[in-house]
VEXDREN-2710 file (C-alpha; in Angstrom, 1 decimal):
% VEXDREN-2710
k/r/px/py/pz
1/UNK/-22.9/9.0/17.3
2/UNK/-23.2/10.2/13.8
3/UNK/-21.2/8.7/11.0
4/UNK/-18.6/10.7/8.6
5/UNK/-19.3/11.3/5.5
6/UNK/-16.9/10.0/3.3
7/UNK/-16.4/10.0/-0.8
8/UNK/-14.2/8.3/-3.2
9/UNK/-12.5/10.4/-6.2
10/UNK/-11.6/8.0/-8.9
11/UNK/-13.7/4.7/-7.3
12/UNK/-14.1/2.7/-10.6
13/UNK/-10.6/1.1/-10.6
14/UNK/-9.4/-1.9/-7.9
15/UNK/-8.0/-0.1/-5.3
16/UNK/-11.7/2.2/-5.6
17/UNK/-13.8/-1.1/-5.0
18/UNK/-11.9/-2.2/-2.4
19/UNK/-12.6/0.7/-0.4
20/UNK/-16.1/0.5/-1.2
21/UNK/-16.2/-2.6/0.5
22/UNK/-14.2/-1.6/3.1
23/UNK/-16.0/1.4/4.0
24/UNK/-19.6/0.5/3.5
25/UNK/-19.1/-1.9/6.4
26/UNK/-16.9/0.6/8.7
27/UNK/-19.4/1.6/11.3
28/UNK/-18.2/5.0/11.9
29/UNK/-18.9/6.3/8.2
30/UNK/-21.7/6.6/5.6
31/UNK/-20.5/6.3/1.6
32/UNK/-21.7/9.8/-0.1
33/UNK/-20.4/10.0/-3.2
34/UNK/-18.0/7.8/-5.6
35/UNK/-16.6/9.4/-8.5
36/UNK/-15.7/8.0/-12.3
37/UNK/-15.7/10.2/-15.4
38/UNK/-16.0/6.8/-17.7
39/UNK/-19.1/5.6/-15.3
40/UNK/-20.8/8.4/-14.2
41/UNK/-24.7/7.7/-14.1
42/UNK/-24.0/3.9/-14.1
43/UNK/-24.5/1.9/-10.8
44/UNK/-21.4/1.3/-9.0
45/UNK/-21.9/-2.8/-9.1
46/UNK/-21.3/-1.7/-13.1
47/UNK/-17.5/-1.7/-12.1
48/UNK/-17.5/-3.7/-9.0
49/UNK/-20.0/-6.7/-9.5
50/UNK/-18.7/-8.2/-6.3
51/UNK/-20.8/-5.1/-4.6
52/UNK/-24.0/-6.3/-6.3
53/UNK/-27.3/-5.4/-3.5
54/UNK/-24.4/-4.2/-1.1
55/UNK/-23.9/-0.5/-2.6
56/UNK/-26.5/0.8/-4.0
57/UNK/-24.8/4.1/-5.2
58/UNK/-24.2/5.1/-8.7
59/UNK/-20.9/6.9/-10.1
60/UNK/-21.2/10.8/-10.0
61/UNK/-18.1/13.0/-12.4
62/UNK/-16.1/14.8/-10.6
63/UNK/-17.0/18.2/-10.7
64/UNK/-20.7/17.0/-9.3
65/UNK/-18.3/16.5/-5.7
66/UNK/-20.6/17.7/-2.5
67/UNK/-18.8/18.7/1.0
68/UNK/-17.7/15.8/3.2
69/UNK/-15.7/14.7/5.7
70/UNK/-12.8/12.9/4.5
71/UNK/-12.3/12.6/0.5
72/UNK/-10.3/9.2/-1.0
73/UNK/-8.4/10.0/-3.9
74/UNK/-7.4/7.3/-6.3
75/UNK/-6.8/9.2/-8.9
76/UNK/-3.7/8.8/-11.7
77/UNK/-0.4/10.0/-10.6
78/UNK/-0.4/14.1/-11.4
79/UNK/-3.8/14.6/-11.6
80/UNK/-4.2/15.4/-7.3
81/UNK/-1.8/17.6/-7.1
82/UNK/-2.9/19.7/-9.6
83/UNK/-6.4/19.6/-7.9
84/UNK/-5.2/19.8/-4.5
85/UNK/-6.6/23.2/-3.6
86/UNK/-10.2/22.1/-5.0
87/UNK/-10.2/18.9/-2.8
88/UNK/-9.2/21.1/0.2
89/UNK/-12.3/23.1/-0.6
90/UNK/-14.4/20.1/0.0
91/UNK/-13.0/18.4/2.7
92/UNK/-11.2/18.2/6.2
93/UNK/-9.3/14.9/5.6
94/UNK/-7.8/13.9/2.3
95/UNK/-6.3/10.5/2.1
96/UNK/-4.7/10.2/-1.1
97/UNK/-3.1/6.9/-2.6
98/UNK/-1.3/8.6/-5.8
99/UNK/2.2/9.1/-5.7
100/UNK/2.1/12.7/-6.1
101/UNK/2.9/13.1/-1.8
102/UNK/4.9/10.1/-0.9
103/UNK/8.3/12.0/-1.3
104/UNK/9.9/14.9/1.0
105/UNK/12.2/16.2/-1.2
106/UNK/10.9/17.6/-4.6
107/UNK/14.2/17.0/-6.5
108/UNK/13.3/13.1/-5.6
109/UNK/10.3/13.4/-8.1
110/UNK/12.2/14.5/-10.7
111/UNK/14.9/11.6/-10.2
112/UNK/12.1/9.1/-10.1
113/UNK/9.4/10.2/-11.9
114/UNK/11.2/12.6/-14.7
115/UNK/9.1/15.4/-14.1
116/UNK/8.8/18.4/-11.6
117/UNK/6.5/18.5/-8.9
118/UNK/3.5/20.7/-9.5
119/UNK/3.4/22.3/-5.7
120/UNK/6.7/21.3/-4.0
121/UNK/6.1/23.7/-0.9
122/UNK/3.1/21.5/-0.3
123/UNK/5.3/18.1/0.5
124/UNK/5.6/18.7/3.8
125/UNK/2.1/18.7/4.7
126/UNK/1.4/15.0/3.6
127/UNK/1.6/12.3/6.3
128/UNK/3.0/9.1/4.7
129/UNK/0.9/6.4/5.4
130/UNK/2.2/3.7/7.0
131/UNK/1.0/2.9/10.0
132/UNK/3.9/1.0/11.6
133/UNK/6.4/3.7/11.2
134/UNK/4.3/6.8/11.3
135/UNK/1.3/6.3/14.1
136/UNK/2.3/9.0/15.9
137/UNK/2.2/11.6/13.4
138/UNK/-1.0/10.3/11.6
139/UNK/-3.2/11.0/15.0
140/UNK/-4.9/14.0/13.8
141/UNK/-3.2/14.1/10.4
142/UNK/-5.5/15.9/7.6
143/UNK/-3.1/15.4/4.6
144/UNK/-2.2/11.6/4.4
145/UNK/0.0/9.9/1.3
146/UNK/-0.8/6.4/0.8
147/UNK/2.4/4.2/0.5
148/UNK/3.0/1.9/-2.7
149/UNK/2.3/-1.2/-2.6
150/UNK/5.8/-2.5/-3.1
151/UNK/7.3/0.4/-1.1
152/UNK/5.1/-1.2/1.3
153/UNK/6.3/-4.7/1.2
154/UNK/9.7/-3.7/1.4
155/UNK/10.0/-0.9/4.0
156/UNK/8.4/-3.4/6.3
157/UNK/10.7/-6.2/5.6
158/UNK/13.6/-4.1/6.4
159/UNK/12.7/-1.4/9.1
160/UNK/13.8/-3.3/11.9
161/UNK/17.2/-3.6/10.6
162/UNK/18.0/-0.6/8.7
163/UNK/16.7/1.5/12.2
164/UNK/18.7/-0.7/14.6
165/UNK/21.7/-0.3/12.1
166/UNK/22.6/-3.8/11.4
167/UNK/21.9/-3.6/7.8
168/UNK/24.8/-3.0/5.3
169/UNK/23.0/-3.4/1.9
170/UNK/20.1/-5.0/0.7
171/UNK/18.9/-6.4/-2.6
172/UNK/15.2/-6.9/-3.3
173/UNK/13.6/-8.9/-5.6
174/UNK/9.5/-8.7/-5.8
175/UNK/7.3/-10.7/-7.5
176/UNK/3.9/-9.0/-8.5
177/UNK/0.4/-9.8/-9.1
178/UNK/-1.4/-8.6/-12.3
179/UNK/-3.7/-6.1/-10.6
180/UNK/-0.4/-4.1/-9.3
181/UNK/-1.3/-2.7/-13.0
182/UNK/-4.6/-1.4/-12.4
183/UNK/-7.4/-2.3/-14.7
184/UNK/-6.8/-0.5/-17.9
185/UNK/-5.7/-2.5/-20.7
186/UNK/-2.9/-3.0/-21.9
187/UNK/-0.7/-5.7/-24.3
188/UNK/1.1/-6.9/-20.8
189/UNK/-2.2/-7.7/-19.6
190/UNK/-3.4/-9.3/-22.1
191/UNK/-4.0/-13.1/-21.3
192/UNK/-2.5/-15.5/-23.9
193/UNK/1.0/-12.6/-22.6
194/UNK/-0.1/-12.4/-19.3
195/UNK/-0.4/-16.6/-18.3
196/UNK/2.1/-18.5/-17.5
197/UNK/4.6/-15.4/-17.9
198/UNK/7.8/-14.7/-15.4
199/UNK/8.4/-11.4/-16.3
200/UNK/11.0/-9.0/-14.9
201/UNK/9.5/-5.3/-15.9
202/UNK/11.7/-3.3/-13.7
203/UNK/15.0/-4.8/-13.2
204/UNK/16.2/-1.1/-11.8
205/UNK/15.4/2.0/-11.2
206/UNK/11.5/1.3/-10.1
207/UNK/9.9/4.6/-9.1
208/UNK/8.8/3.0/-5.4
209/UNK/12.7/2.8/-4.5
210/UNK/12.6/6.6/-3.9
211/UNK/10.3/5.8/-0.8
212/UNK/12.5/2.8/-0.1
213/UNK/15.5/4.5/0.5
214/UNK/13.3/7.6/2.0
215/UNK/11.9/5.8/4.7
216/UNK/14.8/3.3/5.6
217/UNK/17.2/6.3/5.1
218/UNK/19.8/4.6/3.4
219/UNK/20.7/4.6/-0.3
220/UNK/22.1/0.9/-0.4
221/UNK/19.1/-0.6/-1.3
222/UNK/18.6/-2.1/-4.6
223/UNK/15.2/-3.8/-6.5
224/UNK/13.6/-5.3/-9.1
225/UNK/10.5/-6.3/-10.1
226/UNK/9.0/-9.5/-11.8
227/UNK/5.2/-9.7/-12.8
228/UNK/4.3/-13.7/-12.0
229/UNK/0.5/-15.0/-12.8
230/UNK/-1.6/-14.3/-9.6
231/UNK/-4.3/-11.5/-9.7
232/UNK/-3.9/-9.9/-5.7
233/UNK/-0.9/-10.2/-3.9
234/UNK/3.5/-8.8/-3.7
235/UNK/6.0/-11.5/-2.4
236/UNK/9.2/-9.9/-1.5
237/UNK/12.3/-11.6/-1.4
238/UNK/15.2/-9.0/0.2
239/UNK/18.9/-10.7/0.5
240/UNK/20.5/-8.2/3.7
241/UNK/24.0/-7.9/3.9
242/UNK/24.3/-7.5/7.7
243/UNK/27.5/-5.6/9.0
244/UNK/27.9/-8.0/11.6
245/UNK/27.0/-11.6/12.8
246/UNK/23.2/-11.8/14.1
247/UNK/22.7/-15.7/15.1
248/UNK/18.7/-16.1/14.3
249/UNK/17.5/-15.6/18.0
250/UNK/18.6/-12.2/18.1
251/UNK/16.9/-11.2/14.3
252/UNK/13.4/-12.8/16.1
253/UNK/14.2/-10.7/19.3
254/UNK/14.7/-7.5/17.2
255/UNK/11.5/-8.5/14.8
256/UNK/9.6/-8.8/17.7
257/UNK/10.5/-6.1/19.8
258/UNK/9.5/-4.3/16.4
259/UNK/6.0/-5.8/15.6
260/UNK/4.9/-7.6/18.5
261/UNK/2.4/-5.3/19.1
262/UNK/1.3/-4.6/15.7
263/UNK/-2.0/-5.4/14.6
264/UNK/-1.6/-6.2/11.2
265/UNK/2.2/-7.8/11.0
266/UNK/2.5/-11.2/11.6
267/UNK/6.2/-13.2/12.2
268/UNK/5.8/-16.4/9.7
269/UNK/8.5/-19.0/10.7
270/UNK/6.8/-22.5/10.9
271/UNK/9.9/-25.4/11.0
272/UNK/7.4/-27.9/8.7
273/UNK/4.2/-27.7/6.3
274/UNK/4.3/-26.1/3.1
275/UNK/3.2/-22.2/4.6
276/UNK/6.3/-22.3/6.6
277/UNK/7.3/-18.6/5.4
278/UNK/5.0/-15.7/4.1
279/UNK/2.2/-16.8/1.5
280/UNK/0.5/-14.1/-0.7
281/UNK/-2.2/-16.1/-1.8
282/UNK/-3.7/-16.5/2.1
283/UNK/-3.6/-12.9/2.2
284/UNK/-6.1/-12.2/-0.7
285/UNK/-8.7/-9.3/0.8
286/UNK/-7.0/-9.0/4.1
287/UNK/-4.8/-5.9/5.5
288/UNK/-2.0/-8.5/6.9
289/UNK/1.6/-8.4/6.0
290/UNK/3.7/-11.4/6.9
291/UNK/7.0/-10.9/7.4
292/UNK/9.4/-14.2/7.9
293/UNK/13.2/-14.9/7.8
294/UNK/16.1/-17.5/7.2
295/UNK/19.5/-16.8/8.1
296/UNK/22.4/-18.0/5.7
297/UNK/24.8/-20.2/7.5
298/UNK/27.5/-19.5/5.1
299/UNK/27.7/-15.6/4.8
300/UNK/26.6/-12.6/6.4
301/UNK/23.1/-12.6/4.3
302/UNK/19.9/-12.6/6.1
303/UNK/17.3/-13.3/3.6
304/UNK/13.9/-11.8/5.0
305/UNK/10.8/-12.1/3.1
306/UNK/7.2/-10.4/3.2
307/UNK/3.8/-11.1/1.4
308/UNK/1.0/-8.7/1.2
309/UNK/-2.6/-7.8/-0.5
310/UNK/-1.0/-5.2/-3.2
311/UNK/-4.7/-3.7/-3.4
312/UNK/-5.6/-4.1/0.6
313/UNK/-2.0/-3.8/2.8
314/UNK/-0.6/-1.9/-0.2
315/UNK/-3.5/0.4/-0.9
316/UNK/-7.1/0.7/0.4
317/UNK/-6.6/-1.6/3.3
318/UNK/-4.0/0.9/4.6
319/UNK/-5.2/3.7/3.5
320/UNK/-8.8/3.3/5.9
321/UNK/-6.0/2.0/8.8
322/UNK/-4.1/5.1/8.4
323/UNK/-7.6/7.1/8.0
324/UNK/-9.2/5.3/11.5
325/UNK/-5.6/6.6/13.2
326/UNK/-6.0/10.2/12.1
327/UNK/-9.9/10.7/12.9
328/UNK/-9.7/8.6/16.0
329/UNK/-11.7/4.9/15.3
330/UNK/-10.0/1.7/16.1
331/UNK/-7.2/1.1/14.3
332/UNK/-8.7/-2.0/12.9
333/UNK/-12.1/-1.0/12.4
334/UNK/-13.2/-2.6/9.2
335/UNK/-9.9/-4.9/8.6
336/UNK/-10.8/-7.8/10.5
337/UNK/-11.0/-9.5/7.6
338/UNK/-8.3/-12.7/7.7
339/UNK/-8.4/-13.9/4.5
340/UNK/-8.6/-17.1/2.6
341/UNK/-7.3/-20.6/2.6
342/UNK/-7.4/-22.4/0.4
END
């Protein structure tokens, strides 16, 4: 069976060498070409030493981009969507894990990004890419929108209860690893700022809430967002105000019924140890989320919490699960990967 050819656009940042390593070990594709204007002509290890005598390819710019199959674009918000038409020139699948095709309605962009969107007739087109919620319509898909990371975190924490109706408001706080920021510098990254820091960056209006409240259809969500010292990894804490009782058998029966059969959601509820509810740090590298839950005895909040890889369940490791969906592999090709402990 011969492989697909696949090629990053814009492979020198995190989320671009995880799917390098993803995707030189999926057996149904062969690497072509990886792009970076500030590395082109240097070896890819250059940018991703972990990669050393595992890809041997060097960066190419983009306008040296040769046909392919399927195209990965990590490029900075605005840039695909004002490229779109030459990307469609060189491929049949185009996963991209901007923001510029997670949201619907074009107005949202304006609300949460503060600027118009550059081919609003074109929104429809773009699959949004996660799995859980949208397997059906990524089977065959050619025009797939990777989720955000904390979009991510959150839609799956609440899905279950915002689709079965039980949910009156929520209020979510996350708490963010460092490389949520990508790898440019910057004085927040810095490390005598950057260690030891709890820092809340985004007490409102974070631009992943327009997904939120796009995918869970309601607009009484609320979040924030605090940057905590860890590298890989999104821990999010959402207090539900449920419109009725739900004793804590019935919220396992409708998680569940949910993601039973889910391949990469995992119900944490352990009654001892210290991993008793969802971990980020055991998730490093893997495409898990854990989702886990605690009812409060003394109101009608249900406090359910989830922990994912921001750069594997909240970018590339989603992405290649939503890509293996839309050209037919196993779901899980390339994903087995559990993760580490300690």
């Amino acid at each position: 069976m011969s492989r697909l050819g696949v090629s990053i656009v814009g492979g020198s940042g995190y989320t671009g060498g995880d799917l390098l390593r993803l995707l030189h070990f999926h057996p149904g594709v062969e690497i072509r070409q990886v792009t970076s204007e500030r590395h082109a002509g240097r070896p890819v290890a250059s940018a991703h030493p972990n990669l050393r005598k595992v890809v041997d390819h060097k960066f190419v710019a983009i306008d040296e981009l040769e046909p392919c199959d399927a195209l990965f674009l990590c490029l900075p918000h605005g840039q695909t969507m004002r490229q779109l038409g030459d990307f469609e020139g060189l491929a049949e699948t185009l996963v991209d894990l901007s923001a510029d095709y997670r949201l619907r309605d074009p107005a949202a962009y304006e609300t949460w990004y503060g600027h118009a969107h550059a081919q609003p007739d074109r929104l429809g087109e773009f699959v949004y890419g996660i799995p859980e919620l949208h397997r059906e319509a990524l089977r065959g898909a050619t025009r797939i929108a990777g989720a955000g990371c904390n979009a991510t975190a959150t839609i799956l924490a609440l899905h279950p209860l915002y689709a079965a109706g039980l949910a009156e408001s929520a209020v979510v706080d996350v708490k963010a690893g460092s490389s949520q920021g990508g790898n440019a510098v910057s004085d927040g990254s810095h490390h005598p700022e950057r260690s030891g820091a709890v820092r809340s960056y985004k007490p409102t209006a974070h631009r992943h809430l327009g997904e939120i409240r796009q995918e869970l259809g309601a607009d009484t969500i609320h979040f924030s967002a605090t940057s905590i010292e860890m590298v890989r990894g999104i821990l999010a804490t959402c207090h539900v105000f449920l419109r009725e009782p739900l004793e804590e058998k019935e919220v396992w029966k409708l998680y569940r019924g949910a993601y039973g059969d889910e391949p990469f959601i995992r119900i944490v509820k352990e009654r001892s140890g210290i991993h008793r509810y969802p971990e980020p740090k055991i998730l490093a590298g893997s495409n898990y989320c854990d989702i886990g839950f605690e009812r409060d005895p003394t109101s009608n909040r249900l406090v359910v919490i989830a922990a994912l890889d921001n750069l594997m369940k909240g970018a590339a490791g989603q992405a290649v699960q939503a890509f293996n969906i839309a050209r037919g592999f196993d779901e899980t090709t390339a994903l087995e990967f559990p993760g580490l402990h300690p």
